[in-house]
C-alpha positions in Angstrom: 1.2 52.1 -1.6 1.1 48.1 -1.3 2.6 45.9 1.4 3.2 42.6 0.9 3.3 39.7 3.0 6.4 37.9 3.7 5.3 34.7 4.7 2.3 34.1 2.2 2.4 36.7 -0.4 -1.3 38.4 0.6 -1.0 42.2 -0.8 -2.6 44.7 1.1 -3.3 48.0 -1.0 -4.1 51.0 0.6 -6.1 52.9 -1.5 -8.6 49.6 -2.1 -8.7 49.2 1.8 -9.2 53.0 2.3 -6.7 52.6 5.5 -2.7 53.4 5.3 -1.1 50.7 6.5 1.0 52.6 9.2 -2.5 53.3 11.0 -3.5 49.5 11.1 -3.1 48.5 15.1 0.2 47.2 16.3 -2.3 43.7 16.8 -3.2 43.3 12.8 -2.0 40.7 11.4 -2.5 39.0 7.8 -5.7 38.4 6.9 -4.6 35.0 5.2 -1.7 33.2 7.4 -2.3 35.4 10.2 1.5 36.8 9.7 2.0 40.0 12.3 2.5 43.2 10.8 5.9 43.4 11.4 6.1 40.5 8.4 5.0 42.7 5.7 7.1 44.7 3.8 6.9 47.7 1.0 5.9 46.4 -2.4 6.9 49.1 -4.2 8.5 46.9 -7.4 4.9 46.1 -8.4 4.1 50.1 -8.5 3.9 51.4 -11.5 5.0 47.5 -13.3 4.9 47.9 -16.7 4.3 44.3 -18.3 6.1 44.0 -21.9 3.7 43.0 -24.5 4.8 39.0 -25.8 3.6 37.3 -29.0 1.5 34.3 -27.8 2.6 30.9 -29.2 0.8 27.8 -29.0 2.8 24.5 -27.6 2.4 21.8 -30.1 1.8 19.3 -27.4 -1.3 21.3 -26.5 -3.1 20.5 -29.1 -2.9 17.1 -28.6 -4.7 17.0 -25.1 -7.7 16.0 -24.6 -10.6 18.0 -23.3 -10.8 16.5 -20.2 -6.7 17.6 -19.8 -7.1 20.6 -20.6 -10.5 21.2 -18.0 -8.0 20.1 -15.6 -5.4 22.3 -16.6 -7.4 25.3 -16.8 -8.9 24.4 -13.1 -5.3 24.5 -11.9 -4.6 27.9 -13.6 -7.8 29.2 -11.9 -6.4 28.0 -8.6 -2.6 29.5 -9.2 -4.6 33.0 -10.4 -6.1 32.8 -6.6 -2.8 32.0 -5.1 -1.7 35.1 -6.8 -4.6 37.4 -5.5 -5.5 38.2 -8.9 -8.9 39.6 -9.7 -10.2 38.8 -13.0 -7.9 35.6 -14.2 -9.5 32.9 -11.5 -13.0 33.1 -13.2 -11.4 33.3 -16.9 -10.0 30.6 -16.1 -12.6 28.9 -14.8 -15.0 29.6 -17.0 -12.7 27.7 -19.7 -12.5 24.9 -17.4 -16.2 24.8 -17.1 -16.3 24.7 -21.2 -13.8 22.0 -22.0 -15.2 19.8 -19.2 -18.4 19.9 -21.1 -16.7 18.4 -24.0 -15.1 16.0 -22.3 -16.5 12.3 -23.6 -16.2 8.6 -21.9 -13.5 6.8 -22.4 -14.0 3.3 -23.7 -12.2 1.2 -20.9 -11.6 3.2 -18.4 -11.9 1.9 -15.1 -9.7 2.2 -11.8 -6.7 -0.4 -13.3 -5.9 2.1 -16.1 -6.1 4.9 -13.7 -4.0 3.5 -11.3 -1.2 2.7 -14.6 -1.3 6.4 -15.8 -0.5 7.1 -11.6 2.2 4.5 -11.9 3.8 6.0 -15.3 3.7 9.5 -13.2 5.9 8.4 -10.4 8.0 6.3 -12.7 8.6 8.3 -15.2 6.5 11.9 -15.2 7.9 13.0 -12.0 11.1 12.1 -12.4 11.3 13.9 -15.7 9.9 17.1 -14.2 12.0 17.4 -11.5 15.2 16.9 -13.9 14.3 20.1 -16.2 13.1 22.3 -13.2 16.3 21.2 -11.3 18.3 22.3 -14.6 16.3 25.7 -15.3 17.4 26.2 -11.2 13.8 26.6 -10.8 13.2 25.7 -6.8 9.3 26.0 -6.9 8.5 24.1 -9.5 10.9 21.7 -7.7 9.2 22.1 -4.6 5.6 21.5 -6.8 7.2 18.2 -7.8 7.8 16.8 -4.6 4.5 17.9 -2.9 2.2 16.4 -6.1 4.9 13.1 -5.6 3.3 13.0 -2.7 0.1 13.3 -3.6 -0.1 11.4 -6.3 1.1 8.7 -3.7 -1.4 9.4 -1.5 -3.9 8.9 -4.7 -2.4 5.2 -5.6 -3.2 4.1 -1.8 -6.8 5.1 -2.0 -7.4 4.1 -5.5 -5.9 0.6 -3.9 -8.1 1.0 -1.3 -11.2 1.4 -3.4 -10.6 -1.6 -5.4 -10.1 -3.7 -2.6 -13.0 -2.2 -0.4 -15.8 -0.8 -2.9 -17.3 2.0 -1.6 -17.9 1.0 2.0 -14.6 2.7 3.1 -16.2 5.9 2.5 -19.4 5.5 4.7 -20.3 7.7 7.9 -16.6 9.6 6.3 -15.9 13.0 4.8 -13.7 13.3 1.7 -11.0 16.5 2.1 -8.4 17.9 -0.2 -6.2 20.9 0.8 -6.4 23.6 -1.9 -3.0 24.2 -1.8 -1.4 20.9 -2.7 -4.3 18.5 -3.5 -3.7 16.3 -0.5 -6.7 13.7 -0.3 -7.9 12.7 3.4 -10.8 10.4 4.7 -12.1 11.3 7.9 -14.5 13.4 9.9 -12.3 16.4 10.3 -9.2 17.0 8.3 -5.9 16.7 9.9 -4.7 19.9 12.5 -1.8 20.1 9.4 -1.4 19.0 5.9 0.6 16.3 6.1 2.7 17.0 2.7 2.4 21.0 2.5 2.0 22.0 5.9 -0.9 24.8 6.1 -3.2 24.4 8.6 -7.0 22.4 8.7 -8.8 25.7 7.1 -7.2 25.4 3.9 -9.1 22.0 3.3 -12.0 21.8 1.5 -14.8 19.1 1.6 -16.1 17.4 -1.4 -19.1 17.6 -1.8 
């Protein structure tokens, strides 16, 4: 039997963990959002799920990415596949990511003035486009993933600024973070108690290295 947690989605299976989960303590709680046990609930729609077989078509528009997209891509469907808890998927994934970023060539011009236009046509126009067909297919987390990368991407335009107007010096004696679940960027010696756009706490940031 599996229980799932209501608050982050963490699955606890008892025949991997070798305990049933009416003999955990009254005290456990979730080993990921630190949910008590009272927030976990039966999973028993995933017993037994029997996944349909689906043909596998290619999106025209994927063709036309470049390797460097589609590293990026790939990075982010590692990242979902760990969201998920799933076991094998994360490093597939990866592992592709690893391979097209390998590929991935200069681009003649590129510098932080283009970068900062492709950020500007997102929140103009890539967004706002996103949010229009998720909104239509009644699709609230892709709606929700719209509004936090808004966000972010915002966050991303004001440090690119920065960066052109201050070189490099603004990240001296600093640490670089980004929370793993929305991409949040922060400068500082410790990252913040609470994301500011997704709201999990300081141990879901990571430093770059």
């Amino acid at each position: 039997m599996k229980y799932i947690c209501q608050v982050c989605g963490y699955v606890y299976d008892e025949e991997a963990e070798g305990v049933p989960f009416s003999d955990l303590p009254a005290d456990w709680s979730c080993p990921m959002c630190k949910a008590p046990k009272s927030m976990f609930s039966p999973d028993e729609s995933r017993e037994k799920e029997e996944i349909p077989e689906q043909s596998v078509q290619i999106d025209p528009d994927m063709l036309k990415l470049s390797p460097g997209a589609l590293a990026a891509l790939f990075s982010n469907l590692a990242r979902g596949a760990e969201k998920q808890y799933m076991d094998k998927e994360p490093e597939q994934f990866r592992k592709i990511s690893d391979y097209f970023a390998s590929a991935a060539i200069d681009i003649d011009g590129a510098d932080l003035d283009l970068l900062r236009s492709i950020s500007d046509e997102d929140i103009s126009t890539g967004y706002p486009m996103a949010k229009t067909i998720a909104s239509g297919h009644g699709d609230r987390g892709a709606l929700r993933a719209c509004t936090w990368g808004e966000k972010v991407e915002r966050i991303v335009q004001a440090l690119i600024d920065r960066y052109i107007s201050e070189g490099e010096s603004f990240l001296e004696n600093t640490e670089v973070w980004v929370c793993s679940i929305c991409g949040f960027v922060y400068i500082g010696e410790r990252p913040p108690a609470i994301c500011p756009v997704c709201k999990v706490p300081d141990w879901k940031f990571e430093k770059v290295v």
